[in-house]
N, C-alpha and C positions, 0 to 999 in steps of 0.2 A: 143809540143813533150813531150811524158810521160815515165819516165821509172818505170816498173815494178822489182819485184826478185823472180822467182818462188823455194823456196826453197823444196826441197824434206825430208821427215823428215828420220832420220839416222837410228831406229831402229823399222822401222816399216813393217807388213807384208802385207797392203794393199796398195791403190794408196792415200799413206798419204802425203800434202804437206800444206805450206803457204805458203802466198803472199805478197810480202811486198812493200810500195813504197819507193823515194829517200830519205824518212825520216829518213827508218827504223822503219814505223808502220806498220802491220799487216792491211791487206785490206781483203783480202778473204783468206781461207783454207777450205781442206775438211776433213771428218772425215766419212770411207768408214767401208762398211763390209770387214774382210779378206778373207772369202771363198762366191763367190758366180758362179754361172754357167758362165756368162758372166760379162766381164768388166763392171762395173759401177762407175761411179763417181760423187757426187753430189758436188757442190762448195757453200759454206755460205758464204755471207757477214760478216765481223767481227763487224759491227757497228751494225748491226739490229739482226744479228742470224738466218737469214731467206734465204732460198736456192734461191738462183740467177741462177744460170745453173745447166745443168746434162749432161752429160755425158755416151749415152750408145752403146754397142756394139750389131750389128746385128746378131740373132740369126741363127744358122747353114748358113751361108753362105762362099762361096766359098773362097774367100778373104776376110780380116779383114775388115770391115766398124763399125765407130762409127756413131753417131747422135748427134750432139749438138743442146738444149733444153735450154727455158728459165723457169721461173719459172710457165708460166701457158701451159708448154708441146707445147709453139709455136716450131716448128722446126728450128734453125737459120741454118744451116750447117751440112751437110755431108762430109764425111771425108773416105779417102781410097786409096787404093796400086793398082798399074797397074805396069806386068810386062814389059818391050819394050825391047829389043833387050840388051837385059843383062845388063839391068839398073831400078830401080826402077822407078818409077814416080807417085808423091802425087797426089792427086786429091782433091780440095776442093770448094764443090760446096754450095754457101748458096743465101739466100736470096736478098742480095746485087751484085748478080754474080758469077763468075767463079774469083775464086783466082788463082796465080801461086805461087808455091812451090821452090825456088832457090837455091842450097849449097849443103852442106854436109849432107845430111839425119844422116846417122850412126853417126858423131860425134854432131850433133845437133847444127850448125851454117850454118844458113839458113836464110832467107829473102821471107816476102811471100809478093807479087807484086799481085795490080789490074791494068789492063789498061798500065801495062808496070811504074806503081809507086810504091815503095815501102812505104808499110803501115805498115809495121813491119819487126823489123829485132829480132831475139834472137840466141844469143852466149852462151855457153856455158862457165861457169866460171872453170877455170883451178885452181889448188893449192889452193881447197877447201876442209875440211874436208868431207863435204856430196853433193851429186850434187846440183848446183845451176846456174840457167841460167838467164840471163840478157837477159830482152825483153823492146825493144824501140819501143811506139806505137808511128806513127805519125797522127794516127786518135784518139782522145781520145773519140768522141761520141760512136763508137764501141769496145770498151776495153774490155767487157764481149766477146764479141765473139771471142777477137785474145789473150782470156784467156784460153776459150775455143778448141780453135785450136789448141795451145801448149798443151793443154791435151791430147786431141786425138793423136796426132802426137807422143807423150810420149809413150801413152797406144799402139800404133803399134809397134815403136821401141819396148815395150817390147816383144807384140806379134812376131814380127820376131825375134830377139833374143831366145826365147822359142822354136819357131819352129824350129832353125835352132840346138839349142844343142839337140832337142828332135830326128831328124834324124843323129847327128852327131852321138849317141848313138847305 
């Protein structure tokens, strides 16, 4: 069992954050454009400097879809909102299978299940200066991708949030 810390950085206008383990060393962070058409997010390793994943959102489509990316454009995971009966539902479809999505979407304590196991849980830390969420892998061969996941899932919440102050308007 692994824990990660997805720290979000405080005064930033893009999808800026690090990542740290139970050391408190810096594992991966990204360092994004601030204006581009669509989400994008690229993740570096801190030890090498070299892009590990991406992160991108699907162009003009109906509902928000990301794509997570390894570093030679393999596809790991798709990622996306389905509306059901006045309730959201994640969708996370990758290479490995069909994940399920459990919790609180909006407050970001959630649990994502294959096969009815939980492979990751991430909480969101309360009585924090800047957002920071605690993610517990219990698979650590796959940790890029449930680094992964928690970005996408990130870049939606914010995407619905937007959408929702943009017609509150």
């Amino acid at each position: 069992m692994k824990y990660l810390y997805y720290n979000q950085k405080m005064f930033s206008w893009g999808a800026n954050f690090s990542i740290f383990d139970q050391n408190d060393n810096e594992c991966y962070y990204s360092d994004n454009p601030v204006f581009s058409w669509k989400d994008r997010v690229s993740i570096f390793s801190k030890t090498t400097g070299q892009q590990v994943l991406r992160i991108s959102q699907k162009p003009f489509a109906f509902r928000p879809t990301y794509y997570i990316s390894d570093s030679s454009d393999k596809l790991l995971a798709t990622v996306y909102s389905t509306f059901q009966f006045f309730r959201t539902r994640m969708i996370i479809e990758s290479y490995l299978g069909n994940f399920e999505l459990k919790g609180q979407f909006m407050s970001m304590e959630y649990t994502i299940e294959k096969n009815e196991n939980i492979v990751c849980s991430i909480h969101k830390r309360m009585f924090s200066m800047k957002p920071m969420y605690e993610v517990q892998i219990s698979d650590d061969e796959n940790e890029l991708l449930y680094i992964g996941i928690l970005v996408a899932l990130n870049l939606l919440q914010r995407a619905r949030n937007n959408s929702a102050a943009a017609s509150a308007t």
